[in-house]
Each structure stands twice: as structure tokens, then as C-alpha cells.
TORNUDO-988905 format. One record per residue: residue number from 1; residue in one letter; x, y, z of N, C-alpha, C in turn. Coordinates in steps of 0.02 Angstrom, whole numbers, plus 50000, padded with zeros to 5 digits. Example, Ala and Ser with C-alpha at 12.3 -4.5 7.8 and 13.67 -1.06 7.14 Angstrom:
// TORNUDO-988905
{node 1,'A',{50660,49716,50390},{50615,49775,50390},{50660,49835,50390}}
{node 2,'S',{50642,49888,50354},{50684,49947,50357},{50645,50002,50394}}
//
This chain:
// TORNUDO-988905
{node 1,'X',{50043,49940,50000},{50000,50000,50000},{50044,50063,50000}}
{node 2,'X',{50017,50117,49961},{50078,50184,49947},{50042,50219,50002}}
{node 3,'X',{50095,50253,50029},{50113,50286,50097},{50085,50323,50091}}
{node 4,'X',{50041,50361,50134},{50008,50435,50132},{50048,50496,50135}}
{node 5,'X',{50043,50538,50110},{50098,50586,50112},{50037,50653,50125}}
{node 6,'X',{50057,50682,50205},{50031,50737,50225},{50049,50793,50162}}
{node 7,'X',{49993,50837,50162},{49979,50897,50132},{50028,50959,50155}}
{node 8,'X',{50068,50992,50130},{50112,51044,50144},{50078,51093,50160}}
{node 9,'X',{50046,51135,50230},{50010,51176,50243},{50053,51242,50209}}
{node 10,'X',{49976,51280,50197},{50006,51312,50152},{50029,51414,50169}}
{node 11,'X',{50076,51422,50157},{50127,51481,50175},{50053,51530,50180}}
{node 12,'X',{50062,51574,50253},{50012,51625,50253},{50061,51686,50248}}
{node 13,'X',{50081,51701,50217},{50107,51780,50195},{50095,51830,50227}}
{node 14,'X',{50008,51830,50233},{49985,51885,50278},{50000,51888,50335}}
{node 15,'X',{50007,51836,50358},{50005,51834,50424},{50080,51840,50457}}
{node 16,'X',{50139,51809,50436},{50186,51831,50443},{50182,51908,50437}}
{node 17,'X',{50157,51948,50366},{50173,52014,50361},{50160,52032,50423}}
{node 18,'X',{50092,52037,50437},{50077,52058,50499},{50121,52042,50562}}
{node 19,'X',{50141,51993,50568},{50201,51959,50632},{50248,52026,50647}}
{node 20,'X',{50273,52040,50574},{50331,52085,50569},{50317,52147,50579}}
{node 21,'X',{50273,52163,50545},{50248,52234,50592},{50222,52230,50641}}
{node 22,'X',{50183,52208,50670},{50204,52198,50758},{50264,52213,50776}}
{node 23,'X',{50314,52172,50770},{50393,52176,50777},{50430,52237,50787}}
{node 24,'X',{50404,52267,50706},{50426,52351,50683},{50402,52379,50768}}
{node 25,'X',{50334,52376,50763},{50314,52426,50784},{50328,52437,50877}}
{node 26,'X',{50335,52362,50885},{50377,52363,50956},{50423,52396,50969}}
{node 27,'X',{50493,52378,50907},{50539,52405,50919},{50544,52489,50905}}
{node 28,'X',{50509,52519,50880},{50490,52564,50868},{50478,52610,50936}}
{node 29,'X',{50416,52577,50971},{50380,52609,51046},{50452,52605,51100}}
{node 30,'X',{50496,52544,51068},{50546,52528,51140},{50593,52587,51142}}
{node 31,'X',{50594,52605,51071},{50670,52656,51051},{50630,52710,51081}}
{node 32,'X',{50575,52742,51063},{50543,52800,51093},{50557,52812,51152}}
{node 33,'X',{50547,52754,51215},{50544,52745,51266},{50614,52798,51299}}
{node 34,'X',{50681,52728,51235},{50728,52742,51273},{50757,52794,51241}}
{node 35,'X',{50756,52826,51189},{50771,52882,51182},{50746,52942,51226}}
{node 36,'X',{50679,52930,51228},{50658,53001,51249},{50704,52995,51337}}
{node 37,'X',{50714,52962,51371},{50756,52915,51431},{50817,52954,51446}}
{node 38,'X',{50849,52909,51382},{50913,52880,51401},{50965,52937,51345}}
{node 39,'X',{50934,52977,51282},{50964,52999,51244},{50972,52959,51176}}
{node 40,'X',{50981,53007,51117},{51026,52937,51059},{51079,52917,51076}}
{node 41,'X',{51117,52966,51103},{51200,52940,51084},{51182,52872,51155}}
{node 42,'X',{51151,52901,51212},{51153,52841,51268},{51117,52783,51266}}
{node 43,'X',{51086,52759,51195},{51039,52727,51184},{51074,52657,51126}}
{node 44,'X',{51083,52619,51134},{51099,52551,51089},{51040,52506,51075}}
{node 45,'X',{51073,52495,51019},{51038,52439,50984},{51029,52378,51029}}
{node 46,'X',{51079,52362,51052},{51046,52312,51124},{50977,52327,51176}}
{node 47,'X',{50993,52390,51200},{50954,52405,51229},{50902,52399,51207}}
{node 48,'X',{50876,52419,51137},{50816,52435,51103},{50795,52367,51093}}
{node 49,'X',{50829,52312,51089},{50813,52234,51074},{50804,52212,51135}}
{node 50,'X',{50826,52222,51198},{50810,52211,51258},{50740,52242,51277}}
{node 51,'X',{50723,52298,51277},{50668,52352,51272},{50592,52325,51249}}
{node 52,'X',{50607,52281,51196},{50566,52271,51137},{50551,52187,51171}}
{node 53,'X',{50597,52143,51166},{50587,52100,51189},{50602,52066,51140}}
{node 54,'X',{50653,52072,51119},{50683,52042,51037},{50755,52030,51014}}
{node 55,'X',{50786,51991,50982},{50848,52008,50960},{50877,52037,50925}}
{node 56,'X',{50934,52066,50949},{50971,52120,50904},{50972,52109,50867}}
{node 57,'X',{50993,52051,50827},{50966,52043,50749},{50909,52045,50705}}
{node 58,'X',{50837,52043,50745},{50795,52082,50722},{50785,52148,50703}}
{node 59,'X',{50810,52177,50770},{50819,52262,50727},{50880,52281,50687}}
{node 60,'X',{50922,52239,50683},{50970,52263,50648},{50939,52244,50574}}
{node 61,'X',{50895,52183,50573},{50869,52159,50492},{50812,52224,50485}}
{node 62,'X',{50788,52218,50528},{50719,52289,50504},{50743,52355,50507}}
{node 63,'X',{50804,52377,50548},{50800,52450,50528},{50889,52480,50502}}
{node 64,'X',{50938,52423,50513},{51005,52408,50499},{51055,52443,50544}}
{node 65,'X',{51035,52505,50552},{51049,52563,50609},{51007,52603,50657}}
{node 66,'X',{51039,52641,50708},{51019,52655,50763},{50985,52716,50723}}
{node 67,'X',{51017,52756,50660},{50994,52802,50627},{50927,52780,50590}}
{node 68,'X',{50936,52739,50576},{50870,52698,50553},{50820,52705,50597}}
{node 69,'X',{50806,52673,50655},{50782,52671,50678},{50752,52727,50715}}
{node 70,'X',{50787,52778,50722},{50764,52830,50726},{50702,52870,50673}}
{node 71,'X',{50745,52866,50607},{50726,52884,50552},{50651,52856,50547}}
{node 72,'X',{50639,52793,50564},{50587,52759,50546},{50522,52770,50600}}
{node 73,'X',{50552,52801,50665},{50532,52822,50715},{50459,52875,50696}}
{node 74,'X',{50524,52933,50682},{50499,52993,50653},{50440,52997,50614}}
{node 75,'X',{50462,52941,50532},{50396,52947,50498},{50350,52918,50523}}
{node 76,'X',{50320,52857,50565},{50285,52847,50603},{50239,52896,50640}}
{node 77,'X',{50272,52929,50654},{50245,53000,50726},{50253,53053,50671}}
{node 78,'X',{50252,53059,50648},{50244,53104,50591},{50174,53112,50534}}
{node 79,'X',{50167,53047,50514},{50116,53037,50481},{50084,53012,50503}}
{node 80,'X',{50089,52983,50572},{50012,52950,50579},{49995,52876,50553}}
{node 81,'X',{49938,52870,50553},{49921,52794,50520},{49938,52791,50447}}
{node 82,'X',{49940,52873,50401},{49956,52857,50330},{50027,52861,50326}}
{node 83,'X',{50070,52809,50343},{50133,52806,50362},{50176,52806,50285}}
{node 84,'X',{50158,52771,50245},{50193,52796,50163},{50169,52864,50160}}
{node 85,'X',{50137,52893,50144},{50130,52959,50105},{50174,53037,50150}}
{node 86,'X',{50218,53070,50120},{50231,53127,50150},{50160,53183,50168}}
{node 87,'X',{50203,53216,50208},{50151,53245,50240},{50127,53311,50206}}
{node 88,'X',{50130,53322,50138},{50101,53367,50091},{50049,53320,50047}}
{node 89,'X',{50072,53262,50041},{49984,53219,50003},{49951,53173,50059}}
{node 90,'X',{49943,53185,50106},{49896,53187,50181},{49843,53212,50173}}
{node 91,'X',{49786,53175,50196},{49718,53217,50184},{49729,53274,50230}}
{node 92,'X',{49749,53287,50300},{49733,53340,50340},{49767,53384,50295}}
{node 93,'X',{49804,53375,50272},{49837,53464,50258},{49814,53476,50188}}
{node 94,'X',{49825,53432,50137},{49774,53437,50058},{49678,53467,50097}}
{node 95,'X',{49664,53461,50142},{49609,53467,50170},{49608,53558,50195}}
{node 96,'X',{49683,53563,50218},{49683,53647,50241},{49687,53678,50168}}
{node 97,'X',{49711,53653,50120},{49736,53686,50052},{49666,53682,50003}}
{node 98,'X',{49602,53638,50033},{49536,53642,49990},{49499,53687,50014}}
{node 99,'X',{49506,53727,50083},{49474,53756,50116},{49474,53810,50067}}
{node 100,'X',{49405,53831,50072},{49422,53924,50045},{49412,53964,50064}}
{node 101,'X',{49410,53968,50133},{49409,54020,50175},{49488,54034,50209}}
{node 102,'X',{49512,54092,50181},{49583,54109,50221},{49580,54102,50306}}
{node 103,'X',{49556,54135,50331},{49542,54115,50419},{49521,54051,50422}}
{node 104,'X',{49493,54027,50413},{49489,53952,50381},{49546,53906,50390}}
{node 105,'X',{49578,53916,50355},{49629,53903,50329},{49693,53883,50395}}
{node 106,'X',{49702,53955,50420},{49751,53962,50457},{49725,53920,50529}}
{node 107,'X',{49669,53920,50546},{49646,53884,50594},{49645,53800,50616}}
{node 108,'X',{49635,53789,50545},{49663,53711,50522},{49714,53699,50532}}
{node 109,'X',{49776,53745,50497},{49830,53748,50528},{49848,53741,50596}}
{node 110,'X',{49820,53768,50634},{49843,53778,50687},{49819,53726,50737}}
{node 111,'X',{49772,53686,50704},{49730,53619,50739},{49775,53573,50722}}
{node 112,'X',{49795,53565,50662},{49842,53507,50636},{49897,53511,50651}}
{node 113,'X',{49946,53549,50666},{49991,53577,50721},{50005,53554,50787}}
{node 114,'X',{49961,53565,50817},{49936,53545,50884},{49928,53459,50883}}
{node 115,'X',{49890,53413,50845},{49864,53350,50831},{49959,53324,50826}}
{node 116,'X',{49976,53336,50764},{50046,53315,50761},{50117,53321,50806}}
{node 117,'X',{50115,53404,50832},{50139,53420,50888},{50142,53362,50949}}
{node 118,'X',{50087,53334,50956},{50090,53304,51022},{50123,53214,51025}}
{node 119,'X',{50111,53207,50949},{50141,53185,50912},{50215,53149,50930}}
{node 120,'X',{50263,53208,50906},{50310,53221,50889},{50380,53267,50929}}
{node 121,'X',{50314,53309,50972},{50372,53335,51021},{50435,53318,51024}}
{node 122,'X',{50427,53263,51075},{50497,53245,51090},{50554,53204,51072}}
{node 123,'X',{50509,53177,51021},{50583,53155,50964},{50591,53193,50918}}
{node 124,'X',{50589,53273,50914},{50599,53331,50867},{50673,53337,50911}}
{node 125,'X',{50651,53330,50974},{50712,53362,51008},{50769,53324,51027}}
{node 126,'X',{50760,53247,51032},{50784,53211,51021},{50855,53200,50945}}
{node 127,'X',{50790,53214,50887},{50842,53239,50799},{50871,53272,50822}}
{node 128,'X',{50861,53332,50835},{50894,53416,50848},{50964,53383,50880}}
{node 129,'X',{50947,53353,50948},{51000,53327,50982},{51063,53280,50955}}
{node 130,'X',{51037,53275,50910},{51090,53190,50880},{51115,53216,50821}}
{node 131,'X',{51077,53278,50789},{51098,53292,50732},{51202,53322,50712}}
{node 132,'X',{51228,53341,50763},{51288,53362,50773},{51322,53287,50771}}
{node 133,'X',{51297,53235,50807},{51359,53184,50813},{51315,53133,50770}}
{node 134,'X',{51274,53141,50731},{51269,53076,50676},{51238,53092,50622}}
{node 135,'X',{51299,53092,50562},{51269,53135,50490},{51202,53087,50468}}
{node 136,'X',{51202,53042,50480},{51123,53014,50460},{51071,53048,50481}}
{node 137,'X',{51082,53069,50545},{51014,53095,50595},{51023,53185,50564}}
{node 138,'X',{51081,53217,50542},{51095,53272,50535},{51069,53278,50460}}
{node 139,'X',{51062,53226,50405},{51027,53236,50347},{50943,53227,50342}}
{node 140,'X',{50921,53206,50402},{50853,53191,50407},{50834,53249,50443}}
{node 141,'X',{50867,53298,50495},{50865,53342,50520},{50850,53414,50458}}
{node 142,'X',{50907,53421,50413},{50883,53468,50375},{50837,53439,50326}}
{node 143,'X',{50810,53373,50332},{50757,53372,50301},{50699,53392,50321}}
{node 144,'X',{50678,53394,50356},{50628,53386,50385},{50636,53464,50412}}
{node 145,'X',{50684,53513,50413},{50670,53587,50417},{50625,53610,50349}}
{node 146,'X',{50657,53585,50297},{50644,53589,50235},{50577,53575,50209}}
{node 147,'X',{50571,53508,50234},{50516,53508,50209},{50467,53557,50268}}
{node 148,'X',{50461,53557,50305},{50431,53590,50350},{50419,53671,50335}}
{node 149,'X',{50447,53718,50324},{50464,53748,50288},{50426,53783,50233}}
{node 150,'X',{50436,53722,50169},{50399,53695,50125},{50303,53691,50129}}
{node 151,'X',{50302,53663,50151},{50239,53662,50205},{50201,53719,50206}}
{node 152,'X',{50247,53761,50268},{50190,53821,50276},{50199,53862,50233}}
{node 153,'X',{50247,53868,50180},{50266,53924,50118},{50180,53906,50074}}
{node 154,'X',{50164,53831,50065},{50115,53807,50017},{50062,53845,50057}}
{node 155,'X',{50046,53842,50120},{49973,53876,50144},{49984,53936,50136}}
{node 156,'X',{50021,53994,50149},{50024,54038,50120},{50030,54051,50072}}
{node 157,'X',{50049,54017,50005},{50044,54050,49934},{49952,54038,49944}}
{node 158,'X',{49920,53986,49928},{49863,53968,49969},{49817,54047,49983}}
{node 159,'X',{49823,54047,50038},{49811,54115,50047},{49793,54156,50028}}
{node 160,'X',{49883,54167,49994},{49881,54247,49950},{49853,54228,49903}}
{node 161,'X',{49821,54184,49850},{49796,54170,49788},{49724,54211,49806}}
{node 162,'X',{49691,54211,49880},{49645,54211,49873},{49638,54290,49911}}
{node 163,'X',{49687,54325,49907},{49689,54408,49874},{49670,54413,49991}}
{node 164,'X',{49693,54375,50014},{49684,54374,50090},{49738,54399,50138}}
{node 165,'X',{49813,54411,50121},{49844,54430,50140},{49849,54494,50156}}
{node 166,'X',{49893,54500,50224},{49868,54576,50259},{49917,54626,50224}}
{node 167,'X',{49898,54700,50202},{49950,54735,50165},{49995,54752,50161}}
{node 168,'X',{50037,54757,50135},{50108,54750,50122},{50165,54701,50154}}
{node 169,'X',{50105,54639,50135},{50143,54575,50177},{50150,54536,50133}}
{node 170,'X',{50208,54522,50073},{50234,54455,50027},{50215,54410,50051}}
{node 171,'X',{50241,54353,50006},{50226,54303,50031},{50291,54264,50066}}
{node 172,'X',{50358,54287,50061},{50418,54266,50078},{50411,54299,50155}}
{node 173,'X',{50389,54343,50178},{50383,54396,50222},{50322,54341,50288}}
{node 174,'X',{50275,54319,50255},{50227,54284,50306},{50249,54195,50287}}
{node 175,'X',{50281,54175,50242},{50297,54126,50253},{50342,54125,50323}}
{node 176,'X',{50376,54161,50346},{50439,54173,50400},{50382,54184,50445}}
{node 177,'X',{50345,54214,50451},{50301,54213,50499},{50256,54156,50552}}
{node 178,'X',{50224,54134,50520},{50180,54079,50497},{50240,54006,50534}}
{node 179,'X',{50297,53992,50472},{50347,53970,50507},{50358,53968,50565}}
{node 180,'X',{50365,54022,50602},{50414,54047,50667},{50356,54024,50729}}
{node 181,'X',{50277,54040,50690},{50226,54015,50733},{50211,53978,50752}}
{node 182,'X',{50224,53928,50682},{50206,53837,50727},{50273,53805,50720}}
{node 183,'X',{50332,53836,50719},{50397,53796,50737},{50367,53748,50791}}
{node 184,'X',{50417,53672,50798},{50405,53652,50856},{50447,53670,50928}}
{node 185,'X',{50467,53728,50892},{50540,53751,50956},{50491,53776,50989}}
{node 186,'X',{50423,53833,50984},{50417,53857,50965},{50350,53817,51047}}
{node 187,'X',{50318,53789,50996},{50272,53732,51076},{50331,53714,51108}}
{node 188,'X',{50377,53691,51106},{50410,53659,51154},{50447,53696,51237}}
{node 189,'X',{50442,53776,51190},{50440,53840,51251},{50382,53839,51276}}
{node 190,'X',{50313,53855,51236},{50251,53864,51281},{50239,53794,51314}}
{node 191,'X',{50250,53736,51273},{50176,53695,51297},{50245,53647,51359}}
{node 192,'X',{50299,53629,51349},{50344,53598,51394},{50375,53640,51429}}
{node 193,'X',{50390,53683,51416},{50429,53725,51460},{50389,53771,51483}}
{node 194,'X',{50330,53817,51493},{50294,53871,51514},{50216,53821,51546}}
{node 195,'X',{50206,53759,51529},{50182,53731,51549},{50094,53721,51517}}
{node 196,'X',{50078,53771,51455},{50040,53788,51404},{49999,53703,51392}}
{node 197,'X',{49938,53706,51401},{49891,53653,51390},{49910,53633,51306}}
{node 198,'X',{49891,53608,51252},{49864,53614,51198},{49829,53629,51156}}
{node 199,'X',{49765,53641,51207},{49715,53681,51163},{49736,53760,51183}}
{node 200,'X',{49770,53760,51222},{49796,53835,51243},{49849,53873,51191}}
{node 201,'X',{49880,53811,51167},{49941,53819,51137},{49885,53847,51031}}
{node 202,'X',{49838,53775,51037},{49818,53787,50968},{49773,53869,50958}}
{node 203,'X',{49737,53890,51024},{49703,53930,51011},{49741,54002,51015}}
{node 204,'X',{49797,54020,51046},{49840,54049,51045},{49873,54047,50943}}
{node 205,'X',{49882,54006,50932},{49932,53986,50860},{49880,54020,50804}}
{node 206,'X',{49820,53990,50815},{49780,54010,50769},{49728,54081,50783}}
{node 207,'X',{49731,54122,50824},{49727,54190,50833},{49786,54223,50814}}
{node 208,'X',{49838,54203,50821},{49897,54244,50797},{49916,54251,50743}}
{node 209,'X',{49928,54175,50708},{49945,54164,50644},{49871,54236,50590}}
{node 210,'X',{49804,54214,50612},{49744,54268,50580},{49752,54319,50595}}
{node 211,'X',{49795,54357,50646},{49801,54429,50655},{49853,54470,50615}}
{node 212,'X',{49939,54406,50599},{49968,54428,50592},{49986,54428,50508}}
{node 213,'X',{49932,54389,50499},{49932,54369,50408},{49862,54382,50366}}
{node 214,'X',{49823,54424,50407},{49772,54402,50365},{49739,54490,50373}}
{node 215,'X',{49711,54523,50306},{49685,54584,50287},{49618,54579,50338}}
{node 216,'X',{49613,54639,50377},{49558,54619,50431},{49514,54693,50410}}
//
């Protein structure tokens, strides 16, 4: 009689995928932990595999470096759940740029600000911090000025298209403005250091930003 030969259960893909992001996303929350803690430079890849509950060779396969891992940090807490897309084809902010109301406008701003802000705080300061002793973290650093930057220059052209700008105010002139308003240096004086709620911080951002940019 020919031998039965069991059925090769068959490869779930998904489900591994999913395994691994779990994984990501552990090691991810552990580095937060110990960064926001312990510092980058005081912070290892051991630790973060200890942290996580994993081996160093896991994060070294998912993120290769400590810059990595940082890096990967960021866009996470950055974007939110739409973790591929930069944060100019994002519904919230394509959402401030459909608005057509200029006060409108800036108020959104200043909500979405606040939402991401709380975000992001403290691994802004964390980059800032690491950016001097690790050119990886120091090229993601002026990225992310840049794009940032970038950003509020688009809500203000925005704006001025719609003949809303206050007089004799360019648009190079309130981009610097606008900028300087929702820097995160910027909350990180009011809302961590002066001790500023968030809705204190947003309703503050978005009265100012409309006073100081907008034809009244």
C-alpha cells in the first residue's frame, strides 16, 4: 500500500506580514521609550532589542541602524496611520489647502499643528539633539526643516491666491512668519517648558497666525 503523504500547509504571507509589523512597531515604541530616557548617543541597539523583547538581529534586519531606527521612528509619529505618504499628500493638510476660507485656513493649521505636535514633540528634540554627532540623523534633520518649511510656504501661497493677505505683507515675508509660529521650538517653550495646555497652545497659534497674516 503507497504511503500517505501529508499535505504541505500552506505559506500564510499575511500573516507573517503582519508578525513583522508587530515587531517594527515594538521596536519602534521601545526606542521612543529609550530615547526620549536615556538619549541617542546613550541609547543602543541592544538596549532597544532588550526594550522590545527581541533580538538584536531583528532590529538590525528591520532597521540596519540606530539612525534607522530613529529615522523610521519619526515617519511613524509624523504621519500618523498614513505612514507611506509625505506629509504634503495627507488628507489633513490637502484638506487645509481645499478650504476656501483664508481664516479658515490658518485655523486648520493651527489644529493640525497641535494634533501632530503632540505627536512628535519629543523626538523633534531628540533629531535636533543627535543631529551634530550623527550625519544620518543630521541629513534627516535638515530634512525635515525643509520640508517643513515647504509646508507652511504652500498655505500661504494658498492664501495669497485668494487676494487674503494683510498689506504690504509678501509672501516670503509671512511665510517666515507663519513658520516661526508653529515651529516646534516654538510649543516646546510654551507647551513643555511654560507649561501651556494644547488647546491653549492651538488657540493661541491660530489667533495669531489670523492677526498677523490676514487683511482684517
Amino acid at each position: 500500500m503507497a504511503k500517505r503523504v501529508k499535505p504541505k500547509r500552506a505559506y500564510d504571507s499575511s500573516r507573517r506580514k503582519k508578525q513583522a509589523e508587530t515587531t517594527q512597531r515594538d521596536i519602534l515604541d521601545a526606542a521612543e521609550r529609550l530615547f526620549l530616557k536615556q538619549g541617542y548617543a546613550g541609547t543602543t541597539m541592544a538596549a532597544i532589542a532588550k526594550e522590545a523583547g527581541t533580538a538584536v538581529k531583528t532590529v538590525y534586519l528591520a532597521f540596519e541602524t540606530k539612525s534607522g531606527v530613529l529615522r523610521a521612528l519619526w515617519n511613524t509619529l509624523l504621519r500618523g496611520n498614513d505612514g507611506g505618504a509625505p506629509v504634503a499628500d495627507q488628507e489633513w493638510f490637502r484638506e487645509v489647502l481645499r478650504e476656501p476660507d483664508a481664516e479658515r485656513q490658518l485655523r486648520l493649521n493651527a489644529r493640525n499643528g497641535r494634533i501632530v505636535k503632540q505627536r512628535i514633540c519629543g523626538v523633534v528634540e531628540i533629531i535636533h539633539g543627535a543631529a551634530p554627532i550623527d550625519a544620518d540623523i543630521a541629513a534627516l534633520w535638515d530634512r525635515i526643516k525643509t520640508a517643513f518649511f515647504a509646508n507652511q510656504r504652500t498655505i500661504v501661497e494658498s492664501v495669497h491666491k485668494k487676494g487674503a493677505l494683510r498689506r504690504g505683507l509678501d509672501v516670503d515675508r509671512a511665510t517666515d512668519i507663519l513658520w516661526t509660529l508653529n515651529h516646534p521650538s516654538l510649543w516646546q517653550l510654551l507647551v513643555s517648558e511654560r507649561g501651556w495646555t494644547p488647546d491653549q497652545y492651538e488657540a493661541w497659534l491660530a489667533e495669531t497666525s489670523c492677526a498677523q497674516l490676514l487683511a482684517r
